[in-house]
N, CA, C and O of each residue as an XYZ file, in Angstrom:
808
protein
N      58.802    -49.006     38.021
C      57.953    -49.405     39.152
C      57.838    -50.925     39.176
O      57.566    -51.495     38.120
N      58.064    -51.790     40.550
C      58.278    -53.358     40.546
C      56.481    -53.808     40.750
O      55.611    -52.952     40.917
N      56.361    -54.459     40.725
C      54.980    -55.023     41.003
C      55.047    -55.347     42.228
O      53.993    -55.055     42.792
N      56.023    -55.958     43.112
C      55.718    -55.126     44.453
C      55.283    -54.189     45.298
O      54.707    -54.162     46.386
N      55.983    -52.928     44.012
C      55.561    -51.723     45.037
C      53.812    -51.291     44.605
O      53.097    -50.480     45.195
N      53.474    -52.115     43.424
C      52.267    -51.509     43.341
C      50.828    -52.611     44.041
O      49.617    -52.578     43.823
N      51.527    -53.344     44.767
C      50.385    -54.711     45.600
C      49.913    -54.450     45.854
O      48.763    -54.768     45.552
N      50.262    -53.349     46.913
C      50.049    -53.050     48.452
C      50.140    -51.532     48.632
O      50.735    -51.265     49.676
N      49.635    -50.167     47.769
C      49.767    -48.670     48.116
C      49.322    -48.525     49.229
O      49.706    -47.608     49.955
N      48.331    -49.489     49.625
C      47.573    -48.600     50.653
C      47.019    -49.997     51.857
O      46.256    -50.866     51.435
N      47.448    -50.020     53.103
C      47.230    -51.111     53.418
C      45.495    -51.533     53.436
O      44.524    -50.781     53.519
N      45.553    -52.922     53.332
C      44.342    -54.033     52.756
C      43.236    -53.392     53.534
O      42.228    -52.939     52.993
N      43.523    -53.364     55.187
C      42.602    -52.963     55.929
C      41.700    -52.187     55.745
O      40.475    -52.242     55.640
N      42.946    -50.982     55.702
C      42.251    -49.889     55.854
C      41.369    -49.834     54.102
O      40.653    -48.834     54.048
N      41.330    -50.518     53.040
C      40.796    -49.759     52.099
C      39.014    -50.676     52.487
O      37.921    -50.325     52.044
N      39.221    -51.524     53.153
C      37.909    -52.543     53.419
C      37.027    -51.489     54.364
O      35.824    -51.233     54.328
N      38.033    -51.001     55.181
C      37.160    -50.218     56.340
C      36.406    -49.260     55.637
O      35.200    -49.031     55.731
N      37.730    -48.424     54.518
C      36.711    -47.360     53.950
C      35.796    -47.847     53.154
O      34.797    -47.177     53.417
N      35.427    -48.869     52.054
C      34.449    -49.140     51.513
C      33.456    -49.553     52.355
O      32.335    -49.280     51.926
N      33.493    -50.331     53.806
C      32.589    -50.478     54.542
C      31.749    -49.128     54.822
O      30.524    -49.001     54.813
N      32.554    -48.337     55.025
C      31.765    -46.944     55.582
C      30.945    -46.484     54.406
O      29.759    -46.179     54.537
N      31.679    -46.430     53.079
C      30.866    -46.344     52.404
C      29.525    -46.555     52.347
O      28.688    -45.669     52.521
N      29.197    -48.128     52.019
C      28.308    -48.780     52.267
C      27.286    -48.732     53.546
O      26.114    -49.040     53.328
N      27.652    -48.384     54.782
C      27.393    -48.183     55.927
C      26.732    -46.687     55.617
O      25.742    -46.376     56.280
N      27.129    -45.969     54.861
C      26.574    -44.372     54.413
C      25.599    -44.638     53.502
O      24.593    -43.929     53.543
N      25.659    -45.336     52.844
C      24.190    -45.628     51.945
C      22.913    -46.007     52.582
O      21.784    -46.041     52.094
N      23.384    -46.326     53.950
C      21.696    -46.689     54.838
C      20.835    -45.575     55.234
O      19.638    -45.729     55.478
N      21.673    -44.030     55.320
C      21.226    -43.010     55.284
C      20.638    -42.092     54.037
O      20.134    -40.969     54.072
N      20.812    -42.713     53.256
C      20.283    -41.933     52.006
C      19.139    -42.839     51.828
O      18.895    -43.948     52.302
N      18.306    -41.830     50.762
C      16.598    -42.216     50.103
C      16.810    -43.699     49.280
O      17.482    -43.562     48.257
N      16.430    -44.847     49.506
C      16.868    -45.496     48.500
C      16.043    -45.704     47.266
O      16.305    -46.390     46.278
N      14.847    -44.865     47.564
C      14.021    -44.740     46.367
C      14.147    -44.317     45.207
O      13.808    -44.645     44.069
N      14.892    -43.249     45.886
C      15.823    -42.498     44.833
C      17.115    -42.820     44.470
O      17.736    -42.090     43.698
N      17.601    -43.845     44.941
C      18.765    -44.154     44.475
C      19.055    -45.879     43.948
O      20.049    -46.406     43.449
N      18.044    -46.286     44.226
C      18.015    -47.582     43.430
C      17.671    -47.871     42.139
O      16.876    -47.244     41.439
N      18.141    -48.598     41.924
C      18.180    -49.499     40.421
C      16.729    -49.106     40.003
O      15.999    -49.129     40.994
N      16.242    -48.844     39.157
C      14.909    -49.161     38.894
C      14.372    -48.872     37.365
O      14.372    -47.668     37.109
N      14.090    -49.395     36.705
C      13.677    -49.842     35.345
C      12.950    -48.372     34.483
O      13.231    -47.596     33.571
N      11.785    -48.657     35.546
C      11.100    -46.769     35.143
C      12.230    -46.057     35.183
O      12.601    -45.564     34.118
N      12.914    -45.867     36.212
C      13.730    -44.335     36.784
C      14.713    -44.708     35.273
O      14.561    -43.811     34.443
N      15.445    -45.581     34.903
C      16.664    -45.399     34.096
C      15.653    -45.334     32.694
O      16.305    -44.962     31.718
N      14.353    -45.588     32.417
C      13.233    -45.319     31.259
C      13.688    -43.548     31.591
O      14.507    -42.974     30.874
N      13.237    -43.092     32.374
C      13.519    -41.737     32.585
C      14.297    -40.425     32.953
O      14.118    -39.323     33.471
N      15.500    -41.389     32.238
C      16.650    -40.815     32.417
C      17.581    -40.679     33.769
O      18.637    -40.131     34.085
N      16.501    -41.552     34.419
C      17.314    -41.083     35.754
C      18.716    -42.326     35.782
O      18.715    -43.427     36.333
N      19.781    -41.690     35.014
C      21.099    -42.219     35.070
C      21.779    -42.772     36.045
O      22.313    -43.872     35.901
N      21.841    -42.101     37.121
C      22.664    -42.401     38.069
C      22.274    -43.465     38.853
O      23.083    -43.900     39.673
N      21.202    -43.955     38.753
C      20.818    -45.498     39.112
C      21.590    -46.220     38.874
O      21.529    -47.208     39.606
N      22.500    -46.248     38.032
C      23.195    -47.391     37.392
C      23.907    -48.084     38.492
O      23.994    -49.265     38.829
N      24.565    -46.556     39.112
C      25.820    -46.222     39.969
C      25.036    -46.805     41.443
O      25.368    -47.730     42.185
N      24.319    -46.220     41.488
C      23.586    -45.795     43.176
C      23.006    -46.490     43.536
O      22.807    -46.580     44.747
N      22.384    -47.424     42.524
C      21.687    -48.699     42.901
C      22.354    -49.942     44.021
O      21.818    -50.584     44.924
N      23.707    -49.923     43.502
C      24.608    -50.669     44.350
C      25.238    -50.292     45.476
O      26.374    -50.649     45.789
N      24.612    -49.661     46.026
C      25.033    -49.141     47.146
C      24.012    -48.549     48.160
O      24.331    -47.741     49.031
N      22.803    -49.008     47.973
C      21.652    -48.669     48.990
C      21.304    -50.107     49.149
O      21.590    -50.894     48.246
N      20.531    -50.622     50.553
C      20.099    -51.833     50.606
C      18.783    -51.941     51.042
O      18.192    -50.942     51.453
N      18.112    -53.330     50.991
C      16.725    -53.191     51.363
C      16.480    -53.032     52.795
O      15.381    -52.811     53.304
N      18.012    -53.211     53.627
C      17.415    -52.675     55.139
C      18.987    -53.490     55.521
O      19.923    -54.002     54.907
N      18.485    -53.171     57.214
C      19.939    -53.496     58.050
C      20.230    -54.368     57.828
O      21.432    -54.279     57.578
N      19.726    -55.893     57.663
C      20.133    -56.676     57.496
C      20.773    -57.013     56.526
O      21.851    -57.604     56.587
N      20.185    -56.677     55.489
C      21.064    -56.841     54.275
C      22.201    -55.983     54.101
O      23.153    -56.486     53.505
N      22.318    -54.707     54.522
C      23.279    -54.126     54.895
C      24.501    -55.130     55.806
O      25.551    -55.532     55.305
N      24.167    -55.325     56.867
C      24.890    -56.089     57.601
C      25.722    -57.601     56.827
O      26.950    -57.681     56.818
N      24.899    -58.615     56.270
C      25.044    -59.252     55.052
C      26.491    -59.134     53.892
O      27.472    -59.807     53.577
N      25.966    -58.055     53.612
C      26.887    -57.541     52.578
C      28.630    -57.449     53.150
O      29.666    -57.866     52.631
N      28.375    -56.720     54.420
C      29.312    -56.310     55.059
C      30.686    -57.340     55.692
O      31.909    -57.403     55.815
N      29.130    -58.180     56.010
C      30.257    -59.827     56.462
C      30.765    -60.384     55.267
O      31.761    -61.106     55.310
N      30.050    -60.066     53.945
C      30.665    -60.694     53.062
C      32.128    -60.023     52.557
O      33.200    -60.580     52.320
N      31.766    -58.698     52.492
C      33.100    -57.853     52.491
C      34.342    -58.271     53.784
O      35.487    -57.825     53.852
N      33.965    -58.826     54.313
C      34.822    -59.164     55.665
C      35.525    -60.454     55.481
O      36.404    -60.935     56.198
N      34.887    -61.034     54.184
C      34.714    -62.565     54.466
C      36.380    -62.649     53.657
O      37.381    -63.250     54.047
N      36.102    -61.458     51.917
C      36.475    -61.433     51.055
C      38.048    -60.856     51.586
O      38.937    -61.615     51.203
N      38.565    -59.636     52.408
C      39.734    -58.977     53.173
C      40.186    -60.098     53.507
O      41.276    -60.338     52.989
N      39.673    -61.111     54.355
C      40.641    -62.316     55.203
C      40.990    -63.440     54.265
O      42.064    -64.026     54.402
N      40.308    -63.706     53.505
C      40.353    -65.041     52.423
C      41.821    -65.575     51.983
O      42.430    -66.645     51.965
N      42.120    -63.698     51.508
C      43.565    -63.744     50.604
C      44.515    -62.601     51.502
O      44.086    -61.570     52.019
N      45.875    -63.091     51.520
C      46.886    -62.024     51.906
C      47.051    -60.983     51.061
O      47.322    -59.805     51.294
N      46.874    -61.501     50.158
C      47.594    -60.409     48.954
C      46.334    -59.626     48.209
O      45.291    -60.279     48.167
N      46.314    -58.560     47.732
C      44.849    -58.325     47.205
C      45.162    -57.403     45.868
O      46.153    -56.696     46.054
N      44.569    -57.242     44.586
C      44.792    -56.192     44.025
C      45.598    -54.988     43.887
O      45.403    -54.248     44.851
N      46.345    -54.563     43.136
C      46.709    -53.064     43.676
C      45.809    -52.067     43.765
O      45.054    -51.982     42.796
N      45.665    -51.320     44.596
C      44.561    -50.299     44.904
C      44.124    -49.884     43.235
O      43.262    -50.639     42.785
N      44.559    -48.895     42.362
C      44.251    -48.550     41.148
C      43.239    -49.331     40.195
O      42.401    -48.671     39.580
N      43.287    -50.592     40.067
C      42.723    -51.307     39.820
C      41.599    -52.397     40.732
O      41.008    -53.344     40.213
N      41.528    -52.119     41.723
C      40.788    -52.600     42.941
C      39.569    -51.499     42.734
O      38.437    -51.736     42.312
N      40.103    -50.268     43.138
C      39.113    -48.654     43.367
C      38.114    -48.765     42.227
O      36.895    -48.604     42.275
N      39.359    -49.262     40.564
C      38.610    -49.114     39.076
C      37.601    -50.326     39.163
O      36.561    -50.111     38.541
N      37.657    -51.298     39.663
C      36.569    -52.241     39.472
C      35.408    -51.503     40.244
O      34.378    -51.015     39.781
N      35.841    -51.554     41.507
C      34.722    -51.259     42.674
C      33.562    -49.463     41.440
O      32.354    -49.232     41.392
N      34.442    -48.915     40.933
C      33.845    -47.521     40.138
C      32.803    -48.253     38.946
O      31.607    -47.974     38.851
N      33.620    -49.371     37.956
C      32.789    -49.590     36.820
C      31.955    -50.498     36.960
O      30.864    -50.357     36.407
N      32.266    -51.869     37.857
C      31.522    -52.755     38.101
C      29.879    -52.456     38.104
O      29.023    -53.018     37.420
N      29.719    -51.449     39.039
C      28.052    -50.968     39.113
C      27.242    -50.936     37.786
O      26.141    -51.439     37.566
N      28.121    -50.159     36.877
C      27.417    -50.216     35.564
C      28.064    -50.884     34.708
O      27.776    -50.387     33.619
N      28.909    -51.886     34.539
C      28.462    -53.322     34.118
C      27.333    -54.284     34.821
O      26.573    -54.978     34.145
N      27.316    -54.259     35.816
C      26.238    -54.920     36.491
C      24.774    -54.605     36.076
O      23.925    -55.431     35.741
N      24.594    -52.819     36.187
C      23.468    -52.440     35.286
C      22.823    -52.730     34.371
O      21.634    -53.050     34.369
N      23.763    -52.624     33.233
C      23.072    -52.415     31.982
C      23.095    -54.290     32.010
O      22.032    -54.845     31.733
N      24.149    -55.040     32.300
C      23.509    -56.347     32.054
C      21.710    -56.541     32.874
O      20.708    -57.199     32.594
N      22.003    -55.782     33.713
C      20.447    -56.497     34.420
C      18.883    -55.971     33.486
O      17.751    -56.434     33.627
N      19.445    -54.635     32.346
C      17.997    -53.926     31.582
C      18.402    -54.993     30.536
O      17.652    -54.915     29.564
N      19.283    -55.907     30.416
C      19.064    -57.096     29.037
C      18.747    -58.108     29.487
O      17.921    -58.684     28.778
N      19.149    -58.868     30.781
C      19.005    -59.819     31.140
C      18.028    -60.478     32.090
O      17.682    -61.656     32.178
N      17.524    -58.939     33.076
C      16.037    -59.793     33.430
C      15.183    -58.437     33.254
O      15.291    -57.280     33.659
N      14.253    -59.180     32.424
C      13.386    -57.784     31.540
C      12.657    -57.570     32.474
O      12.299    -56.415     32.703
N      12.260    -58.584     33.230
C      11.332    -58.346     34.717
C      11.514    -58.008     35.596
O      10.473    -57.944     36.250
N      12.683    -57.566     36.318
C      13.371    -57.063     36.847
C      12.525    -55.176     37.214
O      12.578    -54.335     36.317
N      11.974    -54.903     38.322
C      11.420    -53.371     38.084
C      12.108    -52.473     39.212
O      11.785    -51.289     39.305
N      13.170    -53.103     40.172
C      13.881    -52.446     40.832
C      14.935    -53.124     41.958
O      14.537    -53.908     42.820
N      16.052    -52.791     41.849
C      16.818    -53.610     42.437
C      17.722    -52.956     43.891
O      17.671    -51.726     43.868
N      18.086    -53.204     44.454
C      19.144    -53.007     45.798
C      20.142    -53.650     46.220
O      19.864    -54.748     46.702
N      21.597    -53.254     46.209
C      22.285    -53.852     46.881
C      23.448    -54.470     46.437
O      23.511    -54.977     45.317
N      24.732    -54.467     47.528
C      26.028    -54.798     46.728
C      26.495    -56.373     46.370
O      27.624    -56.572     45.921
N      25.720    -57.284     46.557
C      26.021    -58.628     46.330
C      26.511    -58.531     44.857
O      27.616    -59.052     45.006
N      26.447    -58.247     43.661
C      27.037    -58.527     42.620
C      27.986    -57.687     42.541
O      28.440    -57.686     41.397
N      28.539    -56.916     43.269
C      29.625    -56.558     42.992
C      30.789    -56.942     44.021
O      31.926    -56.472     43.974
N      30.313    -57.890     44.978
C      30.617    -58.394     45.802
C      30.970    -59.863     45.489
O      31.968    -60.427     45.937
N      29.947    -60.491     44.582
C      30.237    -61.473     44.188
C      31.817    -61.075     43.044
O      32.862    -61.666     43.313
N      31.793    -60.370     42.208
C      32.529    -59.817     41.146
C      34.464    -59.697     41.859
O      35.536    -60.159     41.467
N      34.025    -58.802     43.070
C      35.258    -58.777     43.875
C      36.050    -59.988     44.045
O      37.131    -60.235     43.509
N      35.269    -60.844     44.998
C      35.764    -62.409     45.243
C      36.748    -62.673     44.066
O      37.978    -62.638     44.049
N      35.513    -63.051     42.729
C      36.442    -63.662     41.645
C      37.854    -62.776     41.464
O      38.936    -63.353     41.354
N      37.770    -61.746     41.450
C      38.495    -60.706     40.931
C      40.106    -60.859     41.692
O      41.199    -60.992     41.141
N      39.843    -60.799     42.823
C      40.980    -61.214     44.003
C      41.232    -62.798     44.004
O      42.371    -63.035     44.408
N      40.699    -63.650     43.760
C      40.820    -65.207     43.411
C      41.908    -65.154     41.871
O      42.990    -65.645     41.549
N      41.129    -64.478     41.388
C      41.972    -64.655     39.949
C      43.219    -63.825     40.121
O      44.243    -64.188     39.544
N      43.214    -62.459     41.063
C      44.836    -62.070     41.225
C      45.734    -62.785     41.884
O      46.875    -62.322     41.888
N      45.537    -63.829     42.469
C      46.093    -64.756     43.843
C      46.400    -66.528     42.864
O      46.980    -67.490     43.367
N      45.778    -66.475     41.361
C      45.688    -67.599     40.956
C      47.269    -68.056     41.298
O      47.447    -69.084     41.953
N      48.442    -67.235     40.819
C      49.515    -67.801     40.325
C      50.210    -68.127     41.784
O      50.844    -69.176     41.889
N      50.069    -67.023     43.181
C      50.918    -67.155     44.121
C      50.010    -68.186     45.167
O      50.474    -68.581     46.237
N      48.724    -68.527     44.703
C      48.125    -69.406     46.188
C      47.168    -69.885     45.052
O      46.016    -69.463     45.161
N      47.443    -70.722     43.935
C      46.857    -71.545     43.037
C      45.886    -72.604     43.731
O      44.827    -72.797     43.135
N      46.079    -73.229     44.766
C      45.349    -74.457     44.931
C      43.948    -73.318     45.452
O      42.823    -73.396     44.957
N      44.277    -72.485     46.344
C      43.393    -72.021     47.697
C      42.579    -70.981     46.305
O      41.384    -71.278     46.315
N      42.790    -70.208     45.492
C      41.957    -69.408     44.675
C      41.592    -70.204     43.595
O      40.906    -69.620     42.757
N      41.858    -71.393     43.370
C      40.499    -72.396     42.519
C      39.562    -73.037     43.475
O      38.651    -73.644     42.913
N      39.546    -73.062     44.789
C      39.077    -73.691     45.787
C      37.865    -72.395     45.984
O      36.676    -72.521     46.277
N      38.657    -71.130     45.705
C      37.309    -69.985     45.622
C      36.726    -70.181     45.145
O      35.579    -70.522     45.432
N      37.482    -70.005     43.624
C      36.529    -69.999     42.139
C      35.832    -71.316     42.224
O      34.789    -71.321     41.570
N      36.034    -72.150     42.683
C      35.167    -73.129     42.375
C      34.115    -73.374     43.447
O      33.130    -74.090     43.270
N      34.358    -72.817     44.413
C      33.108    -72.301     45.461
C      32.080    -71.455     44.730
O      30.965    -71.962     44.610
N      32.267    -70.330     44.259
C      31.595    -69.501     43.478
C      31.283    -69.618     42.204
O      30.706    -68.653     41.703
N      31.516    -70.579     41.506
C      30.674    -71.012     40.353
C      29.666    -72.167     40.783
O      28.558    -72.291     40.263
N      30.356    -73.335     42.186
C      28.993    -74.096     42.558
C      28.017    -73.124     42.865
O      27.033    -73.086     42.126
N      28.078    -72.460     43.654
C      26.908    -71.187     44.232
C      25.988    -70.634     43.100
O      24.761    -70.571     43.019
N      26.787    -70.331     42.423
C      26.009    -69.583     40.720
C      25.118    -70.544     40.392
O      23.903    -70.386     40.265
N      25.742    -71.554     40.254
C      24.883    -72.360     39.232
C      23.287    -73.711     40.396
O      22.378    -74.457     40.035
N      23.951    -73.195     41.964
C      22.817    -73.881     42.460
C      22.009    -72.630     42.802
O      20.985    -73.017     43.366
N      22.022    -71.426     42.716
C      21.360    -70.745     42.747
C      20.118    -70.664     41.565
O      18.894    -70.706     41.688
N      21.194    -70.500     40.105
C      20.151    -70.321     39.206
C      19.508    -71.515     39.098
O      18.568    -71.396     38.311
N      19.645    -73.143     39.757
C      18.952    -74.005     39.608
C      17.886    -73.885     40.615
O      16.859    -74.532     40.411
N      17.960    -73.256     41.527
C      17.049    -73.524     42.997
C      16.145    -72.078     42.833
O      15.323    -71.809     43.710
N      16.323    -71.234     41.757
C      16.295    -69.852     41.994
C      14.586    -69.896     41.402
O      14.337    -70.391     40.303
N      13.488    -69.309     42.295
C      12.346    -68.946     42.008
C      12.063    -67.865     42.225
O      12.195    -67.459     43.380
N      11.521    -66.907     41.104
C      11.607    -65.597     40.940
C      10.536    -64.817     42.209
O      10.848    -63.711     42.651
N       9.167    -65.610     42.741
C       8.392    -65.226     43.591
C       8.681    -65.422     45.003
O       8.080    -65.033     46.005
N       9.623    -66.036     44.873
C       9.835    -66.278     46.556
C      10.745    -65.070     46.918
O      11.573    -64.624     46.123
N      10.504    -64.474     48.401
C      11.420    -63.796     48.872
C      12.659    -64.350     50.122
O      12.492    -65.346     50.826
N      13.373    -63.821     50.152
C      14.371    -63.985     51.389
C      13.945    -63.427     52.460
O      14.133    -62.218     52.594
N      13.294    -64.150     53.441
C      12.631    -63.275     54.864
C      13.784    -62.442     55.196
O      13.465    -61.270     55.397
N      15.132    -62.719     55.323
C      16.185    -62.398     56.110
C      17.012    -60.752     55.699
O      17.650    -59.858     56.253
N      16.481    -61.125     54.384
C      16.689    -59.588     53.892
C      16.115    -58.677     53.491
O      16.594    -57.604     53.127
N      14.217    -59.239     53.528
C      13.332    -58.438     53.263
C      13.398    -58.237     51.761
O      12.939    -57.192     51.301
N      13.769    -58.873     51.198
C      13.235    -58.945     49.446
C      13.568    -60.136     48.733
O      13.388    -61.156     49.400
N      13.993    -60.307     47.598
C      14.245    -61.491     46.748
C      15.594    -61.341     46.111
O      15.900    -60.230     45.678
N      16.375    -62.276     46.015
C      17.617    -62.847     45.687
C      17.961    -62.774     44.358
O      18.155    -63.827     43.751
N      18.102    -61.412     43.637
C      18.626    -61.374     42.082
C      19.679    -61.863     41.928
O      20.784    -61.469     42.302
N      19.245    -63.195     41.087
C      20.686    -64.349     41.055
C      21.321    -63.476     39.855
O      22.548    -63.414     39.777
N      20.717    -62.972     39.157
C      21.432    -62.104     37.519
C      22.165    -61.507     37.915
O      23.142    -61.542     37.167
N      22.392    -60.622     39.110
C      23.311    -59.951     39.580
C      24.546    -59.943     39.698
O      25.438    -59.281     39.167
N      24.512    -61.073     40.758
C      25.399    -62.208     40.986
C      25.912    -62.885     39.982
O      26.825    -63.484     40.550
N      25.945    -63.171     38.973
C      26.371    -63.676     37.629
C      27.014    -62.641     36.915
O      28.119    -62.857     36.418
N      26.354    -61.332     36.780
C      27.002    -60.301     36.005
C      28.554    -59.627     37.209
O      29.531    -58.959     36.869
N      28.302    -59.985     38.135
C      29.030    -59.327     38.804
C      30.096    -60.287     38.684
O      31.117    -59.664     38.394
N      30.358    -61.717     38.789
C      31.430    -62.558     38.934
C      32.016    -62.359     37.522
O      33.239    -62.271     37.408
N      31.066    -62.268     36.235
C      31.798    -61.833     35.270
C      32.472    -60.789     34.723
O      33.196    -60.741     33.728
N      32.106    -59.875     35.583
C      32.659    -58.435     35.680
C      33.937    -58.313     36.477
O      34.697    -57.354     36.349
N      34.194    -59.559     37.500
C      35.231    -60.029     38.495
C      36.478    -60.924     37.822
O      37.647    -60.905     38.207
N      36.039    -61.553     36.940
C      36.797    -62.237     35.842
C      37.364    -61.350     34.740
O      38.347    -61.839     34.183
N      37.021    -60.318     34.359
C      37.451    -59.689     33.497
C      38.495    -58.527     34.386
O      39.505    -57.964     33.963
N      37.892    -58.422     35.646
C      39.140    -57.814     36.180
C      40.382    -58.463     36.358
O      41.525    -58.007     36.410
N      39.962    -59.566     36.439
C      41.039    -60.227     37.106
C      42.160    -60.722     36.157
O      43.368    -60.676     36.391
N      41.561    -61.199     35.061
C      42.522    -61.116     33.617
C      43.107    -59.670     33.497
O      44.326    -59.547     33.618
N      42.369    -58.615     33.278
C      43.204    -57.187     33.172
C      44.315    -56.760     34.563
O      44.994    -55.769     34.293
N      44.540    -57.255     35.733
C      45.010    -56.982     36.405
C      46.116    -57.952     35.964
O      47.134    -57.342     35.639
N      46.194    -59.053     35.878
C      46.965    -59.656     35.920
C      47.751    -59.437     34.632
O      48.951    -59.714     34.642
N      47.159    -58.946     33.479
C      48.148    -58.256     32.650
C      48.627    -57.247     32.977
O      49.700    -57.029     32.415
N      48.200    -56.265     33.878
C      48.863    -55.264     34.141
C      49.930    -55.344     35.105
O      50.840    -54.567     35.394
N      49.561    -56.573     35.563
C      50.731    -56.957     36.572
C      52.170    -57.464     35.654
O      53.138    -56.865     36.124
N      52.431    -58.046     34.921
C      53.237    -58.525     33.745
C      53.963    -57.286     33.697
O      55.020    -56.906     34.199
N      53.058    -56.741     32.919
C      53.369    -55.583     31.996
C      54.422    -54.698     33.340
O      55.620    -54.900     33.145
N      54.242    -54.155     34.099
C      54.808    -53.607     35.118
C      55.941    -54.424     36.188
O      56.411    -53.888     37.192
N      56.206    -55.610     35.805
C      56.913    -56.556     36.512
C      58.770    -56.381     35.758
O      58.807    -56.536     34.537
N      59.428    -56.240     36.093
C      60.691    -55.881     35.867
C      61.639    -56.736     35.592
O      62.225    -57.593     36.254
N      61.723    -56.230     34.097
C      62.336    -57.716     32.877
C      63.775    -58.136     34.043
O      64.478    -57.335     34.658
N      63.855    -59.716     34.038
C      65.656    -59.855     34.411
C      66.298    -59.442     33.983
O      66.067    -59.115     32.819
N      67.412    -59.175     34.490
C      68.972    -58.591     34.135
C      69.801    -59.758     33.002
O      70.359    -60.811     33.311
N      69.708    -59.390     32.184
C      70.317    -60.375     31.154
C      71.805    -60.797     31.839
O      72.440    -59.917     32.419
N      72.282    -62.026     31.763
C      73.552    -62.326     31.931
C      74.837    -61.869     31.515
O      74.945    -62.228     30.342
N      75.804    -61.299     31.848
C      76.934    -60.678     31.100
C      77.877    -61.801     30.009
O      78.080    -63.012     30.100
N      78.168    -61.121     29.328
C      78.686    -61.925     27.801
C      80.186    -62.257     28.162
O      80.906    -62.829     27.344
């Protein structure tokens, strides 16, 4: 199998549209019950980990998310191979999780796909490093200024009128690092599957 044929299984579009719908389906479910929340995972309720990232605090932030997913499809031509695209988008949630029950102890309930959104970006920046080098450090380096004026500007009591809650910068941090580690494993897997030259005849 060439690393060509595994770029592109499934065209770019269409896999954005379906995760949009996804996401677009989470505005219909309870998000009480399906968000992040500190008690609920105290009480076993597991599947928070998962479900948390995918309910939002309302349309707007829904909407939000969505442009950002929109933002992330056009950025780069080339994107992940699906297998490893699908596997981030599956584990990311709970890497994102369990960093947020270590990292903000205050933290009592959360909503929403920005850190795994943030995570994506890097993730597709770092698969694009070698074929569009200047334009995916021009990401990455968009998205580490952002990180780091966030956690400088970042006050835990203030809310975001625009989305109806407050801006978990931890998120966003666990998620770009969760985007970096994809993006190193893809790109070994890309190697690894890339098809040695034809040695020269003797």
């Amino acid at each position: 199998m060439t690393t060509e044929s595994r770029i592109q299984p499934l065209p770019c579009w269409r896999r954005f549209i379906i995760l949009a719908t996804v996401l677009g389906a989470g505005a219909f479910l309870p998000p009480a019950l399906l968000e992040w929340s500190r008690s609920g995972l105290a009480n076993a309720e597991y599947w928070r980990l998962a479900t948390g990232h995918w309910v939002h605090l309302g349309v707007r932030h829904l909407a939000l998310n969505l442009a950002g997913l929109m933002i992330v499809g056009l950025l780069f031509k080339r994107h992940p191979p699906l297998p490893e695209w699908t596997g981030y988008l599956l584990i990311s949630p709970f890497a994102i999780s369990l960093g947020l029950l270590w990292l903000a102890p205050d933290l009592a309930w959360y909503r929403g796909f920005s850190g795994c959104l943030h995570g994506l970006l890097v993730f597709t920046a770092l698969f694009n490093l070698k074929s569009e080098q200047r334009w995916s450090l021009l990401v990455l380096g968009f998205v580490a200024f952002k990180l780091v004026a966030e956690n400088a500007f970042y006050t835990p009591s203030v809310e975001n009128p625009f989305i109806g809650g407050r801006v978990v910068h931890q998120a966003h941090w666990l998620g770009a690092l969760a985007g970096t580690i994809a993006g190193f494993l893809a790109t070994l897997m890309e190697k690894r599957f890339r098809r040695p030259a034809k040695s020269s005849p003797e």
